[in-house]
C-alpha positions, 0 to 999 in steps of 0.5 A: 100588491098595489106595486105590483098592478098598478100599471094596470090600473093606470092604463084602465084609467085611460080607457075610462076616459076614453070610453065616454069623453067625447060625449062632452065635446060632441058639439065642437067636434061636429063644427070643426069636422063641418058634419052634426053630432049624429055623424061625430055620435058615430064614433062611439059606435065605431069604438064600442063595436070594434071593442066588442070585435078585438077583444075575443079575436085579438086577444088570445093571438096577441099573448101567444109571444109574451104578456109584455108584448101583448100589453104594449102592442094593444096600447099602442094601437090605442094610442095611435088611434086616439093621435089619429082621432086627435089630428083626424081632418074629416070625419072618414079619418075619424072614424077609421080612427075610433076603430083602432081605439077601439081595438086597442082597448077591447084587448087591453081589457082582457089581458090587463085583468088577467095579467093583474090575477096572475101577478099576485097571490091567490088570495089577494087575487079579487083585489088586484083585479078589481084594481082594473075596474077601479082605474075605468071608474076613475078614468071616467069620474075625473078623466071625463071632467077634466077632459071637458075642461081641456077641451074648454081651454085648448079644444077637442083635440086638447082633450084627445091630446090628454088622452094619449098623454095617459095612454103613452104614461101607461105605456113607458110604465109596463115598458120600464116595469122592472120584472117578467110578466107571467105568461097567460095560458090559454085553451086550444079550444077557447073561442067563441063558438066554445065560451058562450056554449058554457051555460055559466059564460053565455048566462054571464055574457048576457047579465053583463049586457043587461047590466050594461044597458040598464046602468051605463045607459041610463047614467046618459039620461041622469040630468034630464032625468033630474030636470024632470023631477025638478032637480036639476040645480042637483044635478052636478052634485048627482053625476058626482055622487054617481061617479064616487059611488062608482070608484069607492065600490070597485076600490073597496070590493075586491077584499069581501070579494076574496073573503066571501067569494063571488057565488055570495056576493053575486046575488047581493050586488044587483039588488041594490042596483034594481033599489037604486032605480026604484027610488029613482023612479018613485022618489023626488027628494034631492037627499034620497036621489043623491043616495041612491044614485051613488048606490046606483053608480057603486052597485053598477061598477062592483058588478064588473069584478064579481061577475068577472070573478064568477065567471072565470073561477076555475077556469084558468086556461079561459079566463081572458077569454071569458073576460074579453066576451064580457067586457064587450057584452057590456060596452055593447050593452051601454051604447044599445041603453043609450040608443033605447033611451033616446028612442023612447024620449023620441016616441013620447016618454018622458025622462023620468020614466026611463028609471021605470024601463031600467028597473025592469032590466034590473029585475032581468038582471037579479035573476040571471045573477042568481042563476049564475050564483048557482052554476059558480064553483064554491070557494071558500076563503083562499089562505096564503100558502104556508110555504113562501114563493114569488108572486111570479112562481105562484101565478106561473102554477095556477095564473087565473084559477079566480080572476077578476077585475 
């Protein structure tokens, strides 16, 4: 199964790195653009907006010639568009090129999670596809890192470099990929307007930017957060503990995933995450803060492939769409926690009062988990079929009937 998608793990660890590894070299970047980090700063704006846009739009049109050519053409404009970002002169070159990132990524997401469902058997389906959220996870535990210190030894634009090293490795992968890809069916009536009128996608759309905000947002103020507590000599030992949470919980998830189904779990998984910010917020011991932020990062990325899996559960013809909506609903989510945080730090609060405003998020988030949970299908454990076929034969007659990431 792991043969099967990996490729598609590897381009989701592209797209980790990329989401979040200009914040370590923001400072650089400004110098050699002559303008501030508020104005660099933009660029994650320009990605995460055109993210959000591409992802629904795009999408759908992309995979009516075939899923290969879906694939490749949204990784080469993610590609291009990190090169462009790589060689930007000025700072208006940059952020037209954030934008193409942008919208390479949003489409990638949508149809590599699919296309992960579709290349296996339905019961092995959770774990696929949570083999996508794993490669994000992991692009952005170790990618990030690894790109600053890139960026240490070759600056900026040696860390962009890296990330179009991956992102064209990804893209010779599925080019070479040996085998046809399923096709990815899509409604004729799958658009916006149509999605977000389900009572279950609109509700899942909008846990997904809660969850966002709350998680990926907080995450940016975990060292002052830290230093407030007096832990801040801890505070290279949290961001990992947070990041290897993050990728042993979206690598781990996808079997009780297909064991249980997503209407058990999809309670369960944002309880932990709301405990995670209580300790946070009430506790100063360094053991207890280490725990509860890898439990912090593991409940914040099993979120993805769950709700992923509530929400496109009989739902093949829409599953990349629904995906598409909310991926960009939590990477909008992500930047507009960010953008709270710094305007509560900037009216007067301190760091470690932010765990408090999540917590409240987090308490949001519980209660449309559950409401999801009721409006999701019950599903009991798939059981292989008792006559063998190809992956391709199986995924060709129900390609996303349970799809998640």
């Amino acid at each position: 199964m792991i043969g099967k998608v990996w490729p598609l793990a590897l381009a989701g660890v592209s797209l980790g790195i990329d989401a979040y590894v200009l914040a370590g070299v923001l400072p650089d970047m400004a110098d050699s653009l002559a303008t501030t980090a508020g104005a660099v700063g933009l660029g994650v704006t320009a990605f995460t907006a055109a993210y959000a846009a591409a992802g629904p739009l795009l999408s759908r049109v992309l995979v009516g010639r075939s899923t290969r050519t879906a694939l490749l053409v949204a990784l080469g404009m993610f590609n291009l568009g990190n090169l462009a970002t790589a060689l930007a002169p000025a700072l208006g070159v940059f952020l037209a090129s954030r934008v193409l990132a942008g919208a390479g990524a949003g489409v990638l997401t949508a149809v590599a999670t699919a296309t992960a469902g579709a290349l296996v058997a339905e019961h092995e389906r959770g774990r696929a596809m949570a083999l996508v959220t794993f490669g994000l996870s992991l692009g952005t535990v170790a990618g990030v890192p690894l790109g600053m210190l890139i960026g240490e030894l070759a600056g900026w634009r040696g860390t962009m470099g890296f990330v179009v090293f991956i992102g064209v490795l990804s893209m010779l992968v599925l080019a070479l990929r040996s085998g046809a890809l399923p096709r990815l069916p899509t409604a004729r009536r799958s658009g916006g307007r149509t999605m977000l009128g389900d009572r279950r996608v609109a509700l899942g759309v909008v846990l997904s930017f809660t969850l966002g905000m709350a998680s990926l947002g907080l995450y940016t103020y975990l060292l002052p957060m830290a230093a407030q507590r007096g832990l801040g000599t801890w505070g290279f030992a949290l961001v990992w503990a947070w990041g290897i949470g993050g990728v042993l919980a979206s690598g781990l998830i996808g079997t009780p995933l297909d064991a249980w189904g997503p209407r058990r779990l999809m309670p369960v998984v944002p309880v932990f995450l709301l405990a995670s910010f209580l300790v946070v917020w009430r506790v100063d011991s360094p053991v207890a803060w280490l725990v509860a932020t890898a439990v912090w990062g593991a409940s914040g990325w099993a979120c993805v492939p769950v709700l992923q899996q509530a929400l496109t559960l009989g739902r093949a013809e829409q599953a990349m769409t629904v995906v598409a909506f909310q991926m960009a609903a939590m990477y909008l989510g992500s930047a507009a926690g960010s953008a709270a945080g710094s305007a509560l730090l900037a009216g007067g609060a301190g760091a470690g009062e932010l765990p408090a405003w999540a917590s409240l998020l987090g308490a949001l988030g519980l209660v449309l988990a559950v409401l999801i949970a009721r409006l999701t299908p019950r599903s009991g454990p798939a059981e292989p079929s008792a006559v063998p076929s190809s992956p391709n034969r199986t995924a060709a007659r129900n390609p996303t009937r349970s799809g998640c990431p």
